[in-house]
C-alpha positions as CSV (number, residue, x, y, z in Angstrom):
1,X,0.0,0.0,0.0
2,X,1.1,3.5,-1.0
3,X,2.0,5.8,1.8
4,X,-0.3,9.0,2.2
5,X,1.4,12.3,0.6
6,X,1.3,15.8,2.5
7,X,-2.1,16.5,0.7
8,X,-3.8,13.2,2.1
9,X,-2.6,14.6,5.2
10,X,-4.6,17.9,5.2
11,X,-7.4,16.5,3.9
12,X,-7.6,14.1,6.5
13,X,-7.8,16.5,9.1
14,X,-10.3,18.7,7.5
15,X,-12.7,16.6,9.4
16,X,-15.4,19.1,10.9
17,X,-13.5,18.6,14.0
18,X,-14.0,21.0,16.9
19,X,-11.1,23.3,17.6
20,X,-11.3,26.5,19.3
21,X,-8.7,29.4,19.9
22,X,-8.1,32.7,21.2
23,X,-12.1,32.1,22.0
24,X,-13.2,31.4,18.3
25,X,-13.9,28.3,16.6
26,X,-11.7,27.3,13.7
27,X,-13.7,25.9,11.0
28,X,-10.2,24.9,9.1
29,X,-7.1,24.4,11.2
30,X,-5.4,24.2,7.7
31,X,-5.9,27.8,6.9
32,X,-6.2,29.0,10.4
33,X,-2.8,31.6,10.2
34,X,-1.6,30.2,13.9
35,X,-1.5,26.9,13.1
36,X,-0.8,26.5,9.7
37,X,2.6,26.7,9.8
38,X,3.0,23.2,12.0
39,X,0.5,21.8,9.8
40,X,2.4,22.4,6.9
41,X,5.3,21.3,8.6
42,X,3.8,18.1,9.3
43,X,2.9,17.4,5.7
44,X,6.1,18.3,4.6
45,X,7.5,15.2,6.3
46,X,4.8,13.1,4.7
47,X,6.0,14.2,1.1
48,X,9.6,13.6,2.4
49,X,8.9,10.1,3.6
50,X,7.1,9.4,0.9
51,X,9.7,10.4,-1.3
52,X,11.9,7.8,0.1
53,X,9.7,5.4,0.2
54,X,9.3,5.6,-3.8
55,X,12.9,5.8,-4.3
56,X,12.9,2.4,-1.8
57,X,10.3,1.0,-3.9
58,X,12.3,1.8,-7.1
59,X,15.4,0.2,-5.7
60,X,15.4,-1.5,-2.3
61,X,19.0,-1.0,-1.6
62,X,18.7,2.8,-2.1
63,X,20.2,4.8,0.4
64,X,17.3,6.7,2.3
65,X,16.7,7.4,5.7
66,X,12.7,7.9,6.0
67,X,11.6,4.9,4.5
68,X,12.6,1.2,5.6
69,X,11.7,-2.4,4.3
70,X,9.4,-4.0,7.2
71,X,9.2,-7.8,7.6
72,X,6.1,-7.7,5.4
73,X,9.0,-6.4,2.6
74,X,7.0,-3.5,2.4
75,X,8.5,0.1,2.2
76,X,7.4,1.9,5.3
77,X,8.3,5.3,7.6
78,X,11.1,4.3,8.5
79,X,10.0,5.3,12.2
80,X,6.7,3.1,12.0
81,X,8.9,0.1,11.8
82,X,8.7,-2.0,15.4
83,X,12.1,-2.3,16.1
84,X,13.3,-6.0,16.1
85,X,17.2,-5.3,16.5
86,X,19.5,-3.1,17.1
87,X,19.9,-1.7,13.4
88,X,16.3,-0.4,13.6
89,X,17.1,1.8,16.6
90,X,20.1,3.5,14.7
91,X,17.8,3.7,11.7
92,X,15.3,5.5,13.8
93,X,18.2,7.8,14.8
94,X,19.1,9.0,11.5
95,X,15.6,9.4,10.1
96,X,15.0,11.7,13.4
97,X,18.5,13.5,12.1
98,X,17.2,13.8,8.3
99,X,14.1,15.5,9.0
100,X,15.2,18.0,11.5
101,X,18.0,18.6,8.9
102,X,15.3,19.1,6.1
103,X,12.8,21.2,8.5
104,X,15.6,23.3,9.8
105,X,14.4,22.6,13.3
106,X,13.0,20.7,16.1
107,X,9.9,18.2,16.1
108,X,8.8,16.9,19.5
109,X,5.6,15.2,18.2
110,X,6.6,13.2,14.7
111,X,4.4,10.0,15.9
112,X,7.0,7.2,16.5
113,X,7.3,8.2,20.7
114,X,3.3,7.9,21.3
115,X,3.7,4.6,18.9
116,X,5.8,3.0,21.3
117,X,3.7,3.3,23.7
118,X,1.2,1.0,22.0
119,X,4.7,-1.6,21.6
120,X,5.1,-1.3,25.1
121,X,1.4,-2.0,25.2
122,X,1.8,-5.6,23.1
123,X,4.6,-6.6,25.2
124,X,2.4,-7.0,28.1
125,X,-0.2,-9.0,26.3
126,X,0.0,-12.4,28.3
127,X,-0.7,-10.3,31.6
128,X,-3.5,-8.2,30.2
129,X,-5.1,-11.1,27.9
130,X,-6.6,-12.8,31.4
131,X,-8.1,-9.7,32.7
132,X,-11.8,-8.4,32.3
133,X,-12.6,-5.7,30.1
134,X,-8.8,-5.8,27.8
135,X,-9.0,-6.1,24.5
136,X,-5.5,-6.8,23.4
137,X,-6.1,-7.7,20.0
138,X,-7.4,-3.8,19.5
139,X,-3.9,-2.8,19.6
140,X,-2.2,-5.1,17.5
141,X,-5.3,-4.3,15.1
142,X,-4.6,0.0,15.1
143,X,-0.7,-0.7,15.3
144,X,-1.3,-2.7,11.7
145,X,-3.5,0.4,10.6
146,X,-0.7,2.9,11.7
147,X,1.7,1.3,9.8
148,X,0.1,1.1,6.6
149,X,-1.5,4.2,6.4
150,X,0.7,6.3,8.4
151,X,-1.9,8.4,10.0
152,X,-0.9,11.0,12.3
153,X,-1.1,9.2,16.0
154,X,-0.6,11.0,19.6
155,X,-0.8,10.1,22.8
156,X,-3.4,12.2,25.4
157,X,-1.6,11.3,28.6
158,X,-1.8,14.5,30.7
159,X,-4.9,15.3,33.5
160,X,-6.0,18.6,34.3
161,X,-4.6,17.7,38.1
162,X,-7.5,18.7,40.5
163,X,-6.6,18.2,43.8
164,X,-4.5,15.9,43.8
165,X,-5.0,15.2,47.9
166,X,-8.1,13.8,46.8
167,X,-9.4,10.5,44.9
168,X,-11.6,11.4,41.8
169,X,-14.2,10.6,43.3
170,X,-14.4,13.0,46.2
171,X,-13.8,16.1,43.8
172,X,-15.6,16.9,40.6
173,X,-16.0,13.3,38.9
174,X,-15.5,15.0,35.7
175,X,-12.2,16.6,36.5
176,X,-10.4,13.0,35.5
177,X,-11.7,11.5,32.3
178,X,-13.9,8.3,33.3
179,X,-16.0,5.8,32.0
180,X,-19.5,7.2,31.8
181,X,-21.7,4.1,30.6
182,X,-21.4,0.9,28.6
183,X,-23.8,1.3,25.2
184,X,-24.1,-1.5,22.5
185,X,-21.4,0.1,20.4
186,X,-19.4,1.0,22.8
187,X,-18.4,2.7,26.2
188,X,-19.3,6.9,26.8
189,X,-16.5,8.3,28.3
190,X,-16.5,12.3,30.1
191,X,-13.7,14.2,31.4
192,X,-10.5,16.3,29.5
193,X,-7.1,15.6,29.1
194,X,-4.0,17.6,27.9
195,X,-2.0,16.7,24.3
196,X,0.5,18.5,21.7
197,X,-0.8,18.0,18.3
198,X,-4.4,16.8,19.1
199,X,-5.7,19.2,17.1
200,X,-3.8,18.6,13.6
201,X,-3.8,14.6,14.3
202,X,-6.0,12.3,13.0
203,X,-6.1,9.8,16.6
204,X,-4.6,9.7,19.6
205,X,-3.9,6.9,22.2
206,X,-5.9,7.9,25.6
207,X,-4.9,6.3,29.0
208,X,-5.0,6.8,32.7
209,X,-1.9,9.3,34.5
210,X,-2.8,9.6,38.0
211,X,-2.2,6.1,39.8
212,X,-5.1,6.2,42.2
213,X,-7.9,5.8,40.3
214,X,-10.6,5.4,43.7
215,X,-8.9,2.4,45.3
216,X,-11.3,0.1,43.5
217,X,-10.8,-2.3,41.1
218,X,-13.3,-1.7,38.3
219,X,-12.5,2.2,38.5
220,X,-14.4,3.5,36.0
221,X,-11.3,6.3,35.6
222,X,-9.3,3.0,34.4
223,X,-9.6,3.7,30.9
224,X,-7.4,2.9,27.8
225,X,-8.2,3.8,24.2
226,X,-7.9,5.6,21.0
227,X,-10.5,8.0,19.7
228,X,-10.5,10.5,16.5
229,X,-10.1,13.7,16.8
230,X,-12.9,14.8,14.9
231,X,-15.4,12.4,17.4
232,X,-18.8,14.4,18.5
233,X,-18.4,16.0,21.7
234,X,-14.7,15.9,21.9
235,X,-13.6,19.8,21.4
236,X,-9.7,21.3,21.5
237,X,-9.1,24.6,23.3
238,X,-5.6,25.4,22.3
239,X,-3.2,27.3,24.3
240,X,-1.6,30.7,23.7
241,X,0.3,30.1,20.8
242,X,3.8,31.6,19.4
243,X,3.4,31.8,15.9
244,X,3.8,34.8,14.0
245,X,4.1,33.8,10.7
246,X,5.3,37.5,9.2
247,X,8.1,37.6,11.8
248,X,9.8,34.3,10.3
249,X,12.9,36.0,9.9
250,X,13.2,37.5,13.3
251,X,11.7,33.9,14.9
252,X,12.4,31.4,12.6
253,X,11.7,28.6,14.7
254,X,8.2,29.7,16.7
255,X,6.9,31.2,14.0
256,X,7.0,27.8,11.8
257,X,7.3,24.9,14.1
258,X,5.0,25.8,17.3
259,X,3.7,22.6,18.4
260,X,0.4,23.6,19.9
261,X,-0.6,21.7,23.2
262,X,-4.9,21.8,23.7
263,X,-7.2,20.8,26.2
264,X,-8.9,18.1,24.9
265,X,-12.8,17.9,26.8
266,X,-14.6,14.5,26.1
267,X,-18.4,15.7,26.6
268,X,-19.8,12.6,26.4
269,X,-17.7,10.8,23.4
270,X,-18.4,7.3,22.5
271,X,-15.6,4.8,22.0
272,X,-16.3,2.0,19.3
273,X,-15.4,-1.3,21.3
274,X,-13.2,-2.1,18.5
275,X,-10.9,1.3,20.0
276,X,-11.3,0.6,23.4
277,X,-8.2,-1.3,24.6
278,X,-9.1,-1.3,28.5
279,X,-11.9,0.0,30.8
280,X,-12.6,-0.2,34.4
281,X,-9.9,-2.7,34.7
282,X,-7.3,-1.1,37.7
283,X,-4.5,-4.1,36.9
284,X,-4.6,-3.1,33.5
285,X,-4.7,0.4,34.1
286,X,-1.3,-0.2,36.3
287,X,0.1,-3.2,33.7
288,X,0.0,0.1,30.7
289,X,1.5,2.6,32.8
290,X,4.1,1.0,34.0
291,X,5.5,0.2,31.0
292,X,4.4,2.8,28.6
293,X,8.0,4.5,28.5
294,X,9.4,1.7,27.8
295,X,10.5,2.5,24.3
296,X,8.8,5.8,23.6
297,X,11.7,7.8,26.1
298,X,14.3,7.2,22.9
299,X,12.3,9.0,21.3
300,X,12.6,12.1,23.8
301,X,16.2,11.8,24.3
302,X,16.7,11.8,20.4
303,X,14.9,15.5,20.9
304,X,17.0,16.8,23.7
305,X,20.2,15.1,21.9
306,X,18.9,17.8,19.0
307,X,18.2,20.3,21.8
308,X,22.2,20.0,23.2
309,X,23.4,20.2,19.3
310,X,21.4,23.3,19.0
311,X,22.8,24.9,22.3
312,X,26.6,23.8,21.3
313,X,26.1,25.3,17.8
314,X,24.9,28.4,18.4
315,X,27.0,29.1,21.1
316,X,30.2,28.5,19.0
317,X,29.2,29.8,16.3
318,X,28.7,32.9,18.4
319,X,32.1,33.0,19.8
320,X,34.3,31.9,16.9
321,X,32.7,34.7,15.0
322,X,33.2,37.4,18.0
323,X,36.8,35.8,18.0
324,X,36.3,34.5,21.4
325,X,36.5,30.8,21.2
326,X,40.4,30.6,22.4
327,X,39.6,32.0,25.4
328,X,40.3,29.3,28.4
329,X,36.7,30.5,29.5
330,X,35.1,30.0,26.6
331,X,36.6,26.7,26.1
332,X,35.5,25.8,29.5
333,X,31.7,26.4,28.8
334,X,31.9,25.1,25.1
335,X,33.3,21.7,26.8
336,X,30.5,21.7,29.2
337,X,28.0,22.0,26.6
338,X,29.8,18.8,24.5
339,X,30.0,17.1,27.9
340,X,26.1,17.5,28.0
341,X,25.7,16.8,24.4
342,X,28.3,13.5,24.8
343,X,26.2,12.5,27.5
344,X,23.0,12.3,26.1
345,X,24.2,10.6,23.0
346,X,25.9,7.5,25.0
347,X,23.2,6.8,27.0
348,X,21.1,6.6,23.8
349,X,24.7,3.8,22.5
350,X,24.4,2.2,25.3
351,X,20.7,2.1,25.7
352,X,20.7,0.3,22.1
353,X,23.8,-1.8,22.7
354,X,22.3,-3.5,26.0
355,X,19.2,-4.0,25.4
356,X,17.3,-7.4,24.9
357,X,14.4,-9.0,23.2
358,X,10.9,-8.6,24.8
359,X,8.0,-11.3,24.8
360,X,6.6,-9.7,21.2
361,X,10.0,-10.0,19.9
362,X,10.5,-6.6,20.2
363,X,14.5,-5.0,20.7
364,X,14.3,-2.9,24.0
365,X,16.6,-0.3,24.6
366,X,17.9,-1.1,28.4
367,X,15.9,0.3,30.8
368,X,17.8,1.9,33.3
369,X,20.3,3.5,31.0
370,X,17.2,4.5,28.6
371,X,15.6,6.1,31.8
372,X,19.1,7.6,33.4
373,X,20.2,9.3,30.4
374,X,16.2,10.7,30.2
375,X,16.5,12.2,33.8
376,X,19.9,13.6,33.8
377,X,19.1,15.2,30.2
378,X,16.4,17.0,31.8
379,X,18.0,17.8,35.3
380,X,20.7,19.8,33.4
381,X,18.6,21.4,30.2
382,X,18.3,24.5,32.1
383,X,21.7,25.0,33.1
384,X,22.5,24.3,29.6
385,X,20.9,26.9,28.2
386,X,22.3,29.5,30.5
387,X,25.6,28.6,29.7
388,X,24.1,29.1,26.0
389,X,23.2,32.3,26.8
390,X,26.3,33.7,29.0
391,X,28.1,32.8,25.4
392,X,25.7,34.5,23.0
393,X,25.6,37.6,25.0
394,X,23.5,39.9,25.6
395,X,22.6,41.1,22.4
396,X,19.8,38.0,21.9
397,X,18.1,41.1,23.6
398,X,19.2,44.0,21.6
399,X,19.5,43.1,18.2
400,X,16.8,45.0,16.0
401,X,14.5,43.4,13.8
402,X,15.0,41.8,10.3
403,X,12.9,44.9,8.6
404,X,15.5,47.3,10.1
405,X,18.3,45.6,8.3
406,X,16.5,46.1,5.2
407,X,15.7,49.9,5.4
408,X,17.9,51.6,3.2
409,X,18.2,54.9,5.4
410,X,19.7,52.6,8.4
411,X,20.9,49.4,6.6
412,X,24.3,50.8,6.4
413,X,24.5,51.3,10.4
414,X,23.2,48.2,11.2
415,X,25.9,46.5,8.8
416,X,28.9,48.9,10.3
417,X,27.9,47.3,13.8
418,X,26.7,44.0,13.0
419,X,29.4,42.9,10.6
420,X,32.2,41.5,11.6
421,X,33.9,40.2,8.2
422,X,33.4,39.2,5.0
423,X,32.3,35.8,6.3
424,X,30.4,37.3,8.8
425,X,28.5,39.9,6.9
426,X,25.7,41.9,9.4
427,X,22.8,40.1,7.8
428,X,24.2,36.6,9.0
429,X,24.8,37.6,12.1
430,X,21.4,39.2,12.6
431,X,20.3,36.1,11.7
432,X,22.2,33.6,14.3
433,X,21.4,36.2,16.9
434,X,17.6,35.8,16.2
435,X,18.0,32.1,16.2
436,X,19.2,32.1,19.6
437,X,16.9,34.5,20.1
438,X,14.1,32.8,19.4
439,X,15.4,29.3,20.9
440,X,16.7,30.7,24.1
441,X,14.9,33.9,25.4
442,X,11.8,34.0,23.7
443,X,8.3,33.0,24.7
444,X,8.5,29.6,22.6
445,X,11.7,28.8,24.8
446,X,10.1,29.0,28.1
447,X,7.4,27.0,26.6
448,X,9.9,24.5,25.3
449,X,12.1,24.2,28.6
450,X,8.8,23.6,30.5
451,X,7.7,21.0,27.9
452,X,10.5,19.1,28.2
453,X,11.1,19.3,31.3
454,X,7.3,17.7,32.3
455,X,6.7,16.2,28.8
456,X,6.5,12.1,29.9
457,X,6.5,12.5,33.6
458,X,7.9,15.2,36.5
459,X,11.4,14.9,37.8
460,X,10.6,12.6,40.6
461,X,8.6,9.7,38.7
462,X,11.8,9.8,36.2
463,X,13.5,8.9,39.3
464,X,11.1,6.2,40.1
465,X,11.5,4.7,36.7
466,X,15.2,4.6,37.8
467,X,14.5,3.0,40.6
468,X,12.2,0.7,39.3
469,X,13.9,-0.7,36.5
470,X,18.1,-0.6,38.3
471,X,19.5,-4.2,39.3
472,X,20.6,-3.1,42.7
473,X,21.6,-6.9,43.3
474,X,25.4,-6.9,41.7
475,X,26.3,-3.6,43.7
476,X,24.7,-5.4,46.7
477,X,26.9,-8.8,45.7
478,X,30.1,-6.6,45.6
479,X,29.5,-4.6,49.0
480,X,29.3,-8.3,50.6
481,X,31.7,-9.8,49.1
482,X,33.9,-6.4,50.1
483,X,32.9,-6.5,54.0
484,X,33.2,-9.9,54.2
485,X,29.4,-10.9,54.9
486,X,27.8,-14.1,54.6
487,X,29.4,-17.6,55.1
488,X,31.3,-17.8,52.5
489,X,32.9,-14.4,52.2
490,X,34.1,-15.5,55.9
491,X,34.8,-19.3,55.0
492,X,37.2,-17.7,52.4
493,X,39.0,-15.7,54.3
């Protein structure tokens, strides 16, 4: 089957879905001048895959990174493909590489992360098969879909959090999404969740955050699924959003690549059993959630790998062109920078190296170096990008705009100040100020920091997936054998 093109794309999502921003309903999210610029982002990368996947087609051992042969020996997205060995994780790698390359910036929601949840998902199918109300072959049925049709998936993970002293069902029972009633096509589910994308994708996969779901076992708040985003009664209130497209030049990542998070409200929405993939079912609730990083965290650290070689180019750049980049200072924060760049990238190795082969035949990155480099990545983004911004200076908050460059009556100043050399001419500068600009002191990077550092889970629960997933027992093993406890350590003596 052929792979849908960038137009399939907007016309999918030209639904009749219900979107709302800044207070007014958008009757086309394709034309609406906020979002358009992501959604024609998005279905850039569908003509770019599918341009690799025709040039696969035309000769399977063509060098492309988007598209990949699957065991079917089918060309698919190359980040579709489950990942059965090590290769496919690298592949995944690049193909994350080629399109930031070819977008000239950063994607946090390209599909494969929330897809891994659903892998994670089919691991556990011999525990979730004996429970009531799971429906295991439903995943394996949409992960088949996905990967033929490529439609754009997403995850809804995130609760609006209540009070969070409470169980759900001594606040408002609507304030966590639940389980409403059973119907003959399905189950009615009310409440909201929170997800980046929701509005320009075509599905997303919904499941359960908070772990106590009313300390009983069919919770109705136990819920697993994936609905369409253009179901009746499900609405998306966007956020504030960044984009200005008319300011590209002086913000040339938020005003093209702003990922806009919505509130997603479910008044009332019906699931189709055939979507429904879990309900009132706490065990399975806790069986999904435990596991649903499991392979989708490569996925984040590929974007803050991206992140650090963002920081560590701009802030060389900076220097070497303001002749500063011998200084032992300088060198000093540049080496911090590739320390945190270095950092990420082996944990993402070894991750890949280590790992093993689940119970769906699946290659899984290991766990506690997956989860490790995840949590340190995000402890130290923000000191990252001070040091990024102690080496760009303090003119990311003085330079003028792009029109002033261009006016002819104060062109010439700008270029007398700005420019530094033939190879750095004022324009060019301008322009790797208001990247920086726009990627470390603007509106968009606050947002961004913030995303990333609460986009899968808060500081703490990274820690708990540390915990949770660490082999404490050869550490343990060594200390013995070091003190000299236990019979034999003292039989050997």
């Amino acid at each position: 089957m052929t792979m849908r093109t960038g137009s399939d794309y907007l016309e999918s999502i030209r639904d009749g879905r219900e979107v709302w921003i800044e207070g007014e309903r958008v009757r086309d999210v394709t034309k609406h001048p906020a979002l358009a610029p992501i959604i024609q982002a998005r279905a850039d990368v569908y003509d770019m895959v599918r341009g690799d996947e025709d040039r696969l087609r035309e000769n399977p051992s063509a060098p492309v990174a988007l598209a990949k042969t699957d065991q079917d020996g089918e060309a698919r997205n190359t980040l579709l493909v489950r990942p059965r060995q090590k290769e496919d994780w690298y592949a995944k790698w690049e193909a994350h590489d080629e399109i930031s390359r070819r977008v000239g910036g950063l994607f946090s929601r390209l599909g494969d992360d929330n897809l891994g949840e659903m892998w994670s998902v089919t691991d556990e199918r011999e525990r979730l098969e004996g429970l009531d109300n799971a429906f295991v072959d439903n995943v394996e049925r949409h992960l088949r879909a996905i990967e033929t049709s490529d439609v754009y998936h997403v995850s809804a993970n995130t609760d609006p959090k209540g009070d969070r002293s409470k169980n759900p069902k001594d606040q408002d029972p609507d304030m966590l999404l639940h389980v409403v009633k059973e119907t003959d096509r399905g189950i009615v589910v009310r409440g909201a969740k929170f997800e980046t994308a929701s509005l320009y994708a075509n599905q997303a996969f919904v499941k359960p955050t908070i772990t106590n779901w009313g300390d009983a076992t069919l919770s109705p708040y136990a819920v697993g699924f994936v609905v369409q985003m253009n179901a009746p009664g499900l609405k998306h209130i966007c956020r504030t959003t960044f984009t200005d497209a008319g300011k590209a030049a002086d913000y040339p990542l938020s005003s093209r690549l702003d990922e806009v998070e919505a509130l997603m409200i479910f008044d009332d929405v019906e699931i189709p059993w055939e979507d429904v993939f879990f309900y009132e079912n706490t065990r399975a609730a806790l069986i999904v959630r435990s596991s649903i990083h499991r392979y989708a965290s490569f996925s984040m650290l590929l974007r803050l790998l991206k992140s650090a070689e963002l920081l560590l180019g701009i802030s060389h750049l900076n220097v070497e062109q303001t002749g500063l980049h011998r200084q032992q200072a300088v060198m000093e924060k540049l080496s911090i920078l590739a320390s945190y760049h270095e950092s990420i990238r082996s944990h993402l190795i070894a991750a890949i190296e280590s790992g093993s082969v689940s119970g769906s035949g699946l290659w899984v990155p290991h766990q506690s170096m997956l989860f490790s480099g995840r949590y340190s990545a995000v402890r130290d983004l923000p000191g990252m990008m001070h040091i990024a911004r102690e080496l760009t200076g303090g003119q990311i908050a003085l330079t003028p705009d792009s029109k002033s460059f261009e006016q002819p009556e104060i062109a010439p100043y700008l270029e007398k100040y700005f420019g530094l050399s033939e190879e750095w001419p004022g324009e060019d500068r301008r322009r790797l100020l208001a990247l920086a600009r726009d990627f470390l002191n603007s509106g968009y990077a606050g947002h961004k920091l913030s995303f990333q550092l609460f986009s899968q889970a808060p500081p703490f629960a990274h820690l708990a997936a540390i915990f949770n997933s660490f082999d404490f027992e050869p550490s343990k093993s060594f200390t013995r054998q070091c003190a000299r406890i236990g019979e034999e350590a003292r039989g050997s003596a």
